[in-house]
C-alpha positions, 0 to 999 in steps of 0.5 A: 500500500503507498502511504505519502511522506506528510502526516495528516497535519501536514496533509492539510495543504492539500485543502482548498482554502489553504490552496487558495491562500498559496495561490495568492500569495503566489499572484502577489509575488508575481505582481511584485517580481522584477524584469530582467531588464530592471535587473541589468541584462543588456538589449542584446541578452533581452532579445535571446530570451525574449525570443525562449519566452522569458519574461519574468526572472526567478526568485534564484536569478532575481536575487543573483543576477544584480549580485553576479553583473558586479563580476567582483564578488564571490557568491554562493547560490543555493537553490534546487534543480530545475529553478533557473541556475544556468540563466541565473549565472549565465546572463551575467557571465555573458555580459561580463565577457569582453569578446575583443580578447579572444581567451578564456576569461570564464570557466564552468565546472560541472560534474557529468558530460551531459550537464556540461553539453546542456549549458553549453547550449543553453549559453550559446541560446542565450548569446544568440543575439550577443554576436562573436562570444564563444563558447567552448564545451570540453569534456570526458568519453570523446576525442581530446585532440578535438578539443584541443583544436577547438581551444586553439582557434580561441574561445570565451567561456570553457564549459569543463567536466573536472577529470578533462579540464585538468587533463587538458591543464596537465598537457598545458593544452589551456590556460587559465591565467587570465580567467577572470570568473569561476562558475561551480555548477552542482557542487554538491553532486562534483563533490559526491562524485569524488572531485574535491581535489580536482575542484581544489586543483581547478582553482588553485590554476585560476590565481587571477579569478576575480569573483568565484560562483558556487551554486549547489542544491544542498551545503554538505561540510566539504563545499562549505570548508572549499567556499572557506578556503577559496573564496572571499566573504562571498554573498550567499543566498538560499531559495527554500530549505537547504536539503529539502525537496521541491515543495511541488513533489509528493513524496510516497512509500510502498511497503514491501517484503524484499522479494515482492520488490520487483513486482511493486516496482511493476505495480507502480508502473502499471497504476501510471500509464503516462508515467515518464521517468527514472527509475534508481537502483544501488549497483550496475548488476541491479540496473541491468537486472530490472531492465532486462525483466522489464524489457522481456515483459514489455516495457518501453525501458532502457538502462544507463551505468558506468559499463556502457561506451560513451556512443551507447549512453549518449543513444539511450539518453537520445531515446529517453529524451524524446520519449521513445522509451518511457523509463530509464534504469539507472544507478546514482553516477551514471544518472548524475547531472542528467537535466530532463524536461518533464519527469513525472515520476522517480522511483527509488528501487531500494532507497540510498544511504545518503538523504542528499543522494535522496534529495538529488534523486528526487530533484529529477522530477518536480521541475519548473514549476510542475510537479512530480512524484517520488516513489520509494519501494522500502523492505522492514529492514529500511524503515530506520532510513525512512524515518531519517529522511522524514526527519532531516526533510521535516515530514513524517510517515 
């Protein structure tokens, strides 16, 4: 039986008159919201994103944007996913650009290939109508002698997976001495990946930066020590609860013996027909277990883990994202960083150990204002990690 995350108390939300009363203080924020022009985005910018339909900023990029034009001042910006992060340091980023020197005076760091892929084409989007500003992806799993090519002709902004990036610093194949802006994208998630040295490294080879960005969905110890040590007195702001869920996901739990687990996991599908969404499993061996049986009985799935060549994840993603297949298997690396529009649902198939893990997991869905489901299948011996994320998310079973 699915039983939700809230307690009946906090069920209440749910009531007409209270929706009402969030409906209206929403219309007063929206009332009462800035125009990115008031903000200090320049014609040529106004004109790319009025083209995407952008017409009035989030609360992340009306509180950055003002702060980030400055180009002097650190920044720490924490907001979840699917709240308008890459506008919200991109627009400034852009603008600050000087494109008569052609070098690289800003650098992007993201953990995943696809993270990486997805700014860059959200960046060149956004200078669309901001002629001659270059924008220059580089990244693991594809040829570094290309990259390198592109590097050499001249470039603007380097948009950089870390284990590339200082693949490149070691071949002095780039050079960031004249970088002038340090954009972390996804902190949290580099460092769970196990980047702390390469961020370290990374910013320890750009000593001329002016101002460093961090943006990140939760504020773990390890950024908080980085943002000590490299960073000065930097501005910080929080869009909702630092280590909460998006308030528009309904979070729910299927109780279960260990050897029902699959057959849940078929339920739940079955109860969604339009469900669209990724389903977590622990290890590689799992993901291609529940993909393969699912497959057997029908199911428009597929599987994405750290076994698969570069060339085969990017044509399961390519599916996944034009719908062709209607759930993705993953495990927690090879799922990390993937930016979809839509998600209806995420799964979890055992829940993880970490309640930051759970947090990122849920953050796939419930995005840009829409809302989303994450569902967890828990076995008795989970309930101890149950009840941690309902305390740590301040809900209650």
């Amino acid at each position: 039986m699915g039983r939700s995350f809230f307690s009946p108390k906090d069920s209440k939300i749910h009531s007409p008159f209270v929706l009402f009363k969030a409906n209206f203080a929403a219309l007063s924020n929206f009332l009462s919201v800035s125009t990115f022009e008031a903000l200090g985005i320049e014609e040529g910018l106004l004109q790319s994103i009025k083209v995407l339909g952008f017409t009035e900023p989030t609360p992340i990029q009306e509180k950055a944007i003002p702060v980030l034009l400055q180009g002097t001042k650190d920044f720490i910006g924490l907001a979840q996913t699917g709240t308008g992060k890459t506008a919200a340091f991109g627009l400034p980023l852009l603008q600050l650009i000087n494109k008569d020197d052609r070098f690289p005076q800003a650098l992007i760091v993201c953990p995943t290939r696809e993270l990486c892929l997805q700014i860059t084409k959200d960046l060149t989007t956004f200078r669309s109508k901001k002629d001659n500003i270059s924008v220059t992806a580089v990244y693991g799993g594809t040829s570094i002698s290309m990259q390198i090519r592109d590097l050499r002709k001249g470039t603007h902004v380097v948009v950089a997976t870390p284990g590339r990036l200082i693949d490149l610093i070691e071949r002095k194949a780039i050079n960031l001495e004249q970088i002038h802006y340090v954009v972390l994208d996804e902190a949290d998630e580099m460092l769970n990946m196990g980047f702390k040295e390469d961020i370290e490294f990374i910013l320890k080879n750009t000593p001329n930066r002016q101002s460093t960005w961090l943006f990140s969905a939760t504020m773990p110890p390890e950024i908080r020590q980085v943002s000590k040590k490299y960073m000065d007195k930097p501005f910080e702001i929080t869009i909702g609860k630092t280590n909460a869920t998006a308030a528009l996901i309904d979070h729910q739990y299927y109780a279960t013996q260990h050897h029902n687990r699959y057959e849940v996991l078929k339920r739940i599908i079955d109860f969604n027909p339009g469900i669209y969404g990724i389903v977590f499993a622990r290890t590689k061996a799992d993901t291609q277990d529940i993909a393969e049986r699912l497959t057997r009985e029908g199911y428009d799935i597929d599987a994405i883990h750290g076994d698969l060549t570069q060339q085969q994840r990017d044509k399961v993603m390519g599916l996944f994202r034009d719908k062709s297949i209607q759930l993705l298997i993953a495990t927690d690396v090879a799922a990390r960083g993937i930016d979809v529009t839509g998600i209806t649902h995420v799964i979890n198939f055992e829940l993880p150990d970490d309640v930051e893990v759970y947090t990122h997991r849920s953050g796939r869905t419930g995005r840009a204002g829409k809302s989303g489901v994450s569902v967890s299948i828990v076995t008795p011996k989970e309930t101890y990690r149950l009840r941690q994320i309902e305390r740590i998310m301040n809900t209650k079973a």
